[in-house]
Every structure is written in C-alpha cells, then in structure tokens.
N, C-alpha and C positions, 0 to 999 in steps of 0.2 A: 759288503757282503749282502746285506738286505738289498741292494739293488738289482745286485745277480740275483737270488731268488726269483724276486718280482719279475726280471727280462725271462728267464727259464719257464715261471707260471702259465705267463701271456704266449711266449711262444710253443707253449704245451696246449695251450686253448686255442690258440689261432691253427694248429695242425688239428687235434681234434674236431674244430669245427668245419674245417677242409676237407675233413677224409667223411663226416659226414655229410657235410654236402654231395660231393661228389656221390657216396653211395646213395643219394637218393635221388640222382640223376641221372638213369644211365644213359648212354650215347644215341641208343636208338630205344624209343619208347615202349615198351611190353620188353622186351629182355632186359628181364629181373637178374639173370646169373653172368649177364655179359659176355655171352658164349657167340655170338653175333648172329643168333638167331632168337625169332619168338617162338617158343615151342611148348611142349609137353612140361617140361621143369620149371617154366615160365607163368605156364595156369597152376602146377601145384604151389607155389609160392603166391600167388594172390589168393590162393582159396587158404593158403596157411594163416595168411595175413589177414585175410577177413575182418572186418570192423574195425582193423587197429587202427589209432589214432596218433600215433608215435613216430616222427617221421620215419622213412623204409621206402625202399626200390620198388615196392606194391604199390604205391599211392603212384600209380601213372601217372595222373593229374593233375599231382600237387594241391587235391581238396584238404590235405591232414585226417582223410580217412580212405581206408581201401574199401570202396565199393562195387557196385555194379556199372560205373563210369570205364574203372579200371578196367574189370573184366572184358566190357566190351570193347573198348581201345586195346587189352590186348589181343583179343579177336580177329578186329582189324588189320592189323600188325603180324597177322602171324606167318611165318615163314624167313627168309632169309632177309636181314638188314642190309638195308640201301649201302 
C-alpha cells in the first residue's frame, strides 16, 4: 500500500510540475492567455504581473521576474502569432 501511495505522490508532482511548465511557456512569446494572438489582454497581464518573481506566463524571458524585458518582447510580438 505504501508503494501505491509513493507511485500516486510522484505522479501527482510530475503532472503538477508539467502543467506548470507548460503554463509558463506559452507557444508563441507575448501571448500570455494563449488566444494566438499578442494583444491588449496580453499587456494587462504583464502589467498584472509586474515584479513577480514566481514562475507565470509574464516572465517572457524566463528571467524569474517580469520586467521591462517582458514588456518590450511583448511589444515586439504583438499582433497575430506565427
């Protein structure tokens, strides 16, 4: 029984850790909501995100904080995804 536990634990943590990766990677860079464009809900979400240091779909860059990096990457990016 303790081994089932421990296999349920780990594959509770390896999904957890998947679904966070993933949401802090989106597909195309600046589209924060994954709507397949970089837009208007895309700047209110990094200006939400501001300073946060916690991984999140704000960190463009993957510095482990959302700055003025991000901002301008999504900037750059904005309009309809490749």
């Amino acid at each position: 029984m303790k081994r089932r536990v421990t296999t349920c634990l780990l594959a509770a943590c390896l999904a957890g850790a998947f679904a966070a990766q993933t949401a802090a990677t989106p597909k195309c860079p600046g589209d924060c909501n994954d709507d397949g464009m970089v837009g208007f809900a895309d700047l209110v979400t990094v200006l939400r995100d501001w300073d946060r240091t916690d991984p999140c779909v704000s960190d463009i860059d993957g510095s482990g904080r959302v700055d003025f990096t991000d901002f301008t990457i999504l900037l750059s990016k904005w309009g309809p995804c490749p």
